[in-house]
N, C-alpha and C positions, 0 to 999 in steps of 0.2 A: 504494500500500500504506500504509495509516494504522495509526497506533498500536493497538496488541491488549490490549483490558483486558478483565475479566471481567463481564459485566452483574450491576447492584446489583436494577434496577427488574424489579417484576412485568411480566409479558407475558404474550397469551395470544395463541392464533390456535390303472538305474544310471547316476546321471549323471556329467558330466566331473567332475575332478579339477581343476580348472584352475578353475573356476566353485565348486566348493562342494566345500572343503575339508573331511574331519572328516563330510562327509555322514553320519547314521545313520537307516537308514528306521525309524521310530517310530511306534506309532499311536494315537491320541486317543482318549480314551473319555469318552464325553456322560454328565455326571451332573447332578442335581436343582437348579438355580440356587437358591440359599437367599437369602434375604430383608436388607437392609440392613446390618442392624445384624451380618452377617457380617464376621470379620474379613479378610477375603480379599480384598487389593486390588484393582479393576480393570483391565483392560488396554484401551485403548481403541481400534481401528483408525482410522483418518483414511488422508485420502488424497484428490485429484483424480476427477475421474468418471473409468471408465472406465480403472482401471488395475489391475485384477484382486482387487480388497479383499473385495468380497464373496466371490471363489473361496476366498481364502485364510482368512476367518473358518469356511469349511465344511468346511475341512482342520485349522482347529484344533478345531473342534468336531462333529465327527462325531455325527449321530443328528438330531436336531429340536427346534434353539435354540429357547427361551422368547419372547415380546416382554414390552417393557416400556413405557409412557410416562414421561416426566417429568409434574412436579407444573406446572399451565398450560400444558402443551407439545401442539401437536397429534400431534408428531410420535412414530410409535413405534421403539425400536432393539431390534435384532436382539440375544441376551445368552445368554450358555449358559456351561456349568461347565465346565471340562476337565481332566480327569487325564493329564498328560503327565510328562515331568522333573519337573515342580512345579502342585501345583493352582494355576489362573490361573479368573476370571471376565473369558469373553472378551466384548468389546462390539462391534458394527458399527455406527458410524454413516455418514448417507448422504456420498455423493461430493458434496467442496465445493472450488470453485475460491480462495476468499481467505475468510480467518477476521474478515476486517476488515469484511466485507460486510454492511450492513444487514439480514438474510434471516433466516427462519424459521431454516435449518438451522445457518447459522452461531450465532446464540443459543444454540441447542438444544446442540450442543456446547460453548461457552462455559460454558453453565451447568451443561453435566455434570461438566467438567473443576472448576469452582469449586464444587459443592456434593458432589462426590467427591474431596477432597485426598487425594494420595498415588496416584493415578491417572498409568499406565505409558502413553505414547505409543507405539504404532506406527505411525510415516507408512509407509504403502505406497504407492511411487512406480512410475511405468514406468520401467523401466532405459534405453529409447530417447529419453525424452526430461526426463533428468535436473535442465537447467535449471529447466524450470517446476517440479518437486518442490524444488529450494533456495529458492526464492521463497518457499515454504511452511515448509518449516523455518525459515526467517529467523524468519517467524511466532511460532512454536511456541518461538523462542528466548525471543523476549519475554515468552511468560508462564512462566519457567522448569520448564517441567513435565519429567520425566524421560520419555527418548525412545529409542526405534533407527529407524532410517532402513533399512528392505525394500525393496530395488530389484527390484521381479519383474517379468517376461518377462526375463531374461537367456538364456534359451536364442535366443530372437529377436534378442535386439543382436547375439550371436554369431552368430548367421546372416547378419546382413547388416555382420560386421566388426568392429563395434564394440566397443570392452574398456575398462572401468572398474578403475579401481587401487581397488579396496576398504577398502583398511588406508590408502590415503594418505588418501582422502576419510575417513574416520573419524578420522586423525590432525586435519585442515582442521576439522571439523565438532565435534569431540570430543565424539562420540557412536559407540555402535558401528554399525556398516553391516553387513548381512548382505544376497545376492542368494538369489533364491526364482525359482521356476517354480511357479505355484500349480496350474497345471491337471496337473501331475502329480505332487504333493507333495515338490517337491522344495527342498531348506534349511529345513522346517517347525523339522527337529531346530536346525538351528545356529540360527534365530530366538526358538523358546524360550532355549537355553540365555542368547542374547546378555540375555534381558531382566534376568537379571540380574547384568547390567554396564549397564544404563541409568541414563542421568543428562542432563541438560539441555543445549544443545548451546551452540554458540558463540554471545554476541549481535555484534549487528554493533556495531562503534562510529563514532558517528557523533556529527557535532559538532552542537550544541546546534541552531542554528541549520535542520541540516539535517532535523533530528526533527521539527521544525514545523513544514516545508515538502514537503508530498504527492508534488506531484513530484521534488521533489530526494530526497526519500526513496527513491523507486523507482528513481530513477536511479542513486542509490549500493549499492540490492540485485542492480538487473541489472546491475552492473560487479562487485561480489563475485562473482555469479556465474559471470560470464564467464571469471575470475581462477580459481574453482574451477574449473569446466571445462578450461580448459587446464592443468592440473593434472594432471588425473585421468582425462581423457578421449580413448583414441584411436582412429582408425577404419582400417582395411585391407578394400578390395574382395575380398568372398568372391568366386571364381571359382564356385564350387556354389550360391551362390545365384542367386533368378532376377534377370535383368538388372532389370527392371523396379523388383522390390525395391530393389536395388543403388542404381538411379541416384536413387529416392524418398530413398531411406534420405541418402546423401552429401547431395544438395540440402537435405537440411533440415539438417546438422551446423552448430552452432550461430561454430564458426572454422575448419574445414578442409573447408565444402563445395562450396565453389566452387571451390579450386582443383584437387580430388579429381574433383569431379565434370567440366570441362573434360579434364583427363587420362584417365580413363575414357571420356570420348567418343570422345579421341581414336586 
C-alpha cells in the first residue's frame, strides 16, 4: 500500500432491531442532476468489487441515474439527484481494490475527489469481510476526505454468526459506521442521516521511516487491522445456518477461525 496523493498531471485513456437501530423505511425520489456549478455537494460511493455498491447507489436513487465523464477520462460514473432527509448528488464509481494502484479507475476517482473538494465519502464494504474494507479506509484517511464507513450484507454475517460492535469501530475509526442490506433497503434511512456527521477518519501513524518503506507500510496496516478486528469482531456458529456456510464462513475469520472451526468439527 503506497502513499495516496491526488494526481496533478493530465491523462487520458422489517428488519432486526439488533442490526439497525432507529430503522425508518424512506423512499428516494430521482430528480434532474443539474450541472457543476451547483451548489450541492457530492457524495461519492467507493468500495471493493463486488460488495453490493452499485445495489445501494439504486436505492439511493430511484428512477434512471444520468452518466457523466470526467474531463480526459475514458471512464463514465453512474450520478443522479436525490431527494431524501436532505438533497444529496449521488455518484457511483467503479469497484476498486487499492487507490494507490496505477489504473484507469483509480485516477479517475482521485481526480474526482481532487477537482470536486468538499466531496462526502461513502466506502461501502462487505460486512463479512471487514479486514480488507480497513485497508481501504487507511487509504481514504490519507487524503483527508470526509467519510462513513457502510458495512452491507449484515443480514449475511448474521447468518453465518458473525457480529460487528458498530459504535466501537466508529469510536477506532472516528468516522461514523452505519450497516445496510442493500438488496432490500434496509439502513438507507440511518446512512443518509449519518452523512451528516461525516468527517475524515483516523490516519495511521507511522514512523517516518516506515512511510517510505512499501512493505513495512503494509505490514503496519494489516496489524492495525488485525488490532481492529479483535476489537470489534465476533463470530458464534449459527445452528440455522447451513453447515457448509458455517464451516466456509469460520475458516476464513481473520483470528478465531481455526480454533472455531476444529471445534465445530468436532
Amino acid at each position: 500500500m503506497r502513499t495516496i496523493s491526488f494526481p496533478t498531471e493530465t491523462w487520458v485513456s422489517e428488519p432486526s432491531p439488533s442490526l439497525f437501530p432507529g430503522h425508518r423505511e424512506r423512499t428516494a425520489k430521482i430528480l434532474y442532476f443539474p450541472g457543476a456549478s451547483d451548489a450541492v455537494k457530492p457524495v461519492l460511493l467507493l468500495g471493493n468489487p463486488g460488495v453490493g455498491k452499485s445495489r445501494l447507489f439504486a436505492r439511493l436513487a430511484e428512477g434512471k441515474p444520468g452518466a457523466s465523464k470526467l474531463p480526459d477520462c475514458p471512464l463514465e460514473l453512474q450520478r443522479a439527484r436525490t431527494a431524501f432527509s436532505r438533497t444529496l448528488d449521488v455518484v457511483d464509481s467503479p469497484g476498486i481494490n487499492d487507490l494507490a494502484a496505477i489504473s484507469i479507475k483509480a485516477r479517475a476517482i482521485l481526480r474526482f475527489l481532487r477537482t470536486n473538494p468538499g466531496t462526502t465519502v461513502v466506502q461501502v464494504a462487505d460486512a463479512r469481510h471487514l479486514g480488507e474494507a480497513l485497508l481501504m479506509t487507511f487509504q481514504l484517511a490519507e487524503l483527508g476526505c470526509p467519510m462513513v464507513l457502510a458495512l452491507n450484507r449484515m443480514d449475511e454475517l448474521r447468518l453465518r454468526g458473525g457480529q460487528i460492535a458498530l459504535h466501537r469501530l466508529s469510536d477506532l475509526l472516528g468516522i461514523p459506521v452505519v450497516g445496510t442490506v442493500a438488496t432490500q433497503n434496509r439502513g438507507t434511512a440511518t446512512l443518509i442521516d449519518a452523512l451528516a456527521e461525516a468527517r475524515p477518519a483516523y490516519a495511521l501513524e507511522l514512523p517516518r521511516k516506515i512511510k517510505s518503506a512499501g512493505w513495512r507500510r503494509d505490514r503496519a496496516c494489516l496489524a492495525r487491522a488485525r488490532e481492529i478486528l479483535a476489537e470489534v469482531y465476533t463470530v458464534k456458529p449459527q445452528k440455522t445456518a447451513p453447515l457448509a456456510a458455517r464451516l466456509g464462513f469460520l475458516a476464513r475469520h481473520p483470528l478465531q477461525g481455526l480454533g472455531l472451526l476444529l471445534e465445530t468439527a468436532g
